[in-house]
N, C-alpha and C positions, 0 to 999 in steps of 0.2 A: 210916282204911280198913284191913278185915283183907288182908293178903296171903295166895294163897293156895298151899296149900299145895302139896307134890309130887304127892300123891295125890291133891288137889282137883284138877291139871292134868291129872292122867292120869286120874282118873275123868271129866272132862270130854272132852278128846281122844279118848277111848273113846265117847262121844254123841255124835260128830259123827261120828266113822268108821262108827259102826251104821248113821245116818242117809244117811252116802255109801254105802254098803252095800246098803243098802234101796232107792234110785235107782235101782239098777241093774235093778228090777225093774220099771221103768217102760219097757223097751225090750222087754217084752215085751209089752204092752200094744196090742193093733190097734187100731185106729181103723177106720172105712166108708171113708174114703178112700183112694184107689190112688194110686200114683204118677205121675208124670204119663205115664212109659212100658206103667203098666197092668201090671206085672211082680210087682206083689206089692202088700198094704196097709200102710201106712205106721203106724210106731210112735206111740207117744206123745210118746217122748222123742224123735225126730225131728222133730216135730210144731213142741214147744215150741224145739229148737234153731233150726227153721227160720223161726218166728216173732221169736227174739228179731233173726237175721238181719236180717229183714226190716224191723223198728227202725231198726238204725241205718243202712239202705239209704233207706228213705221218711223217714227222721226230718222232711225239709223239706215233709212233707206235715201233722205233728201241729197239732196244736190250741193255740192261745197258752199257753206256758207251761207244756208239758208239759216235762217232765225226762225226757231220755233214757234216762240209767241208773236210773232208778227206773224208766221202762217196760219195760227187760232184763229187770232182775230180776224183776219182777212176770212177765213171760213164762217167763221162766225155772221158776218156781213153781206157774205158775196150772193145771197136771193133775196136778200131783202126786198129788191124792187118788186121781187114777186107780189107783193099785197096788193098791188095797183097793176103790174104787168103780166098776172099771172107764169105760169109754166108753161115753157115753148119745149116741146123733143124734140130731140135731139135731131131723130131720120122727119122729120114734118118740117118738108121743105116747105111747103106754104107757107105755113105755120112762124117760120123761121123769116120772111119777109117782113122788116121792118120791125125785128127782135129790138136793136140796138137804140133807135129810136123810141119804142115804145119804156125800154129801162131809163133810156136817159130821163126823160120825162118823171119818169116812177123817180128814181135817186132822187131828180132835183127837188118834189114835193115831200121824198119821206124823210130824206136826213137836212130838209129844210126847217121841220117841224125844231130841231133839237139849236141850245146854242151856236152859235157863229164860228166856234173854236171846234166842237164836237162834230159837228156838220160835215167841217169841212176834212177832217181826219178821219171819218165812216168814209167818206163821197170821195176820200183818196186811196183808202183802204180798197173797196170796192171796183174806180179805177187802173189800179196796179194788178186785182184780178183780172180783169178785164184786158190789158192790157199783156199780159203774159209773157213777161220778157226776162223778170227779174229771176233771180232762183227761188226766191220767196212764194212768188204767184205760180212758177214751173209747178215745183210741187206741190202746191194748192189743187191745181190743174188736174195734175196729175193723178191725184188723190179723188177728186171730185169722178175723174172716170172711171178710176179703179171701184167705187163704190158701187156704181151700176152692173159691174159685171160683174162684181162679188154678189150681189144681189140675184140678178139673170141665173147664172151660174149654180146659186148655192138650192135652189128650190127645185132644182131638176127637168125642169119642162119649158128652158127656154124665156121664161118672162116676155119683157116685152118684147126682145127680140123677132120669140116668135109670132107673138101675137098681129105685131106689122111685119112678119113680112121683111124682117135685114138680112141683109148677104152680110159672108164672109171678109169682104170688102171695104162693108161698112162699117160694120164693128171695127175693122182694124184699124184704119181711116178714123176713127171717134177713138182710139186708144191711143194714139201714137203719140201723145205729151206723155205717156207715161214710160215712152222706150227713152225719149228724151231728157225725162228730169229725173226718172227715178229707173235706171234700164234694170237695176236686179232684180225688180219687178216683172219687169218684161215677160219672163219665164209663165209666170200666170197668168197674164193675159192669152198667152198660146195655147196654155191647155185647154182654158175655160174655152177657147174659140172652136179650138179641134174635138172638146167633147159635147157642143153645144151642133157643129157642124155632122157632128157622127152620129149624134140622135135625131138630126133630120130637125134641130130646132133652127136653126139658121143654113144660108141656104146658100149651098156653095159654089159662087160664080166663077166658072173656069177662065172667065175675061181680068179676073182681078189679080193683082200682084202683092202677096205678100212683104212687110215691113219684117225681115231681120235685124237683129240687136245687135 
């Protein structure tokens, strides 16, 4: 094994500081969601800190076998592309053409910046959210939607719900990793819909078909 050298550490250490460097640019990053006191919209990087939270608080709610710190981290990472691909919502179908494409691009230059080993463990992490199959990234998932309707839900008027304009449909349709990875969950998703639906903040399409748990 080569050891490596002084310059190989500091040219390394120098990849990682870029990369911490470039994070920070992820706090500038809006999101559609407000806060829950409605006083401003919420970061990116708030976003995902408030997610990984939210892990190890429900962790007793995961899915068999999911790995807590590997679903952190994975939260930890999974908008990163943001810096460069901005925020797509969810109901912005336009918006949403050519999402996946425009992140791919974002990952390849942002966990490019960092070493070759680092790189490529963010750009798999990320990946495997993306990807959403594992029980890992389920509850990741899952967690990630539950946070928007805790959000919606907890400020009384609807958020962005109603501000565009979502049926009862689509909300459910946008929640249902979470009947999936984490269903004793489930249960809050139905109320927040039915008291969001009964204030006239989302809008109840009689053509749509309820997801029971």
């Amino acid at each position: 094994m080569i050891e490596p050298t002084s310059r190989d550490a500091a040219v390394r250490l120098e990849r990682q500081l870029q990369f911490v460097r470039e994070l920070d640019r992820l706090k500038s990053v809006l999101r559609r969601t407000s806060l829950i006191d409605r006083s401003r919209y919420e970061n990116t990087a708030e976003h995902s800190w408030h997610l990984a939270t939210m892990a190890v608080v429900l962790a007793e709610y995961a899915p068999a076998g999911a790995d807590l710190a590997h679903v952190v981290e994975m939260l930890l990472v999974h908008d990163v592309v943001e810096i460069d691909a901005g925020d797509t919502f969810a109901f912005d179908v336009a918006g949403n053409v050519g999402k996946l494409a425009r992140e791919q691009t974002a990952a390849a230059r942002l966990f490019g910046l960092l070493p070759d080993d680092s790189a490529l463990r963010l750009r798999v992490l990320w990946e495997e959210f993306e990807a959403n199959e594992t029980p890992d990234a389920r509850f990741a998932n899952a967690l990630d939607r539950l946070q928007g309707l805790v959000q919606n839900d907890a400020g009384g008027d609807g958020g962005s719900w109603r501000q565009h304009g979502v049926t009862r449909t689509q909300v459910l349709a946008r929640m249902a990793p979470i009947e999936d990875a984490a269903p004793r969950l489930w249960p809050v998703v139905l109320d927040a819909v039915a008291r969001a639906v009964s204030a006239g903040h989302v809008r109840d399409d009689a053509a749509g078909v309820e997801r029971h748990g």
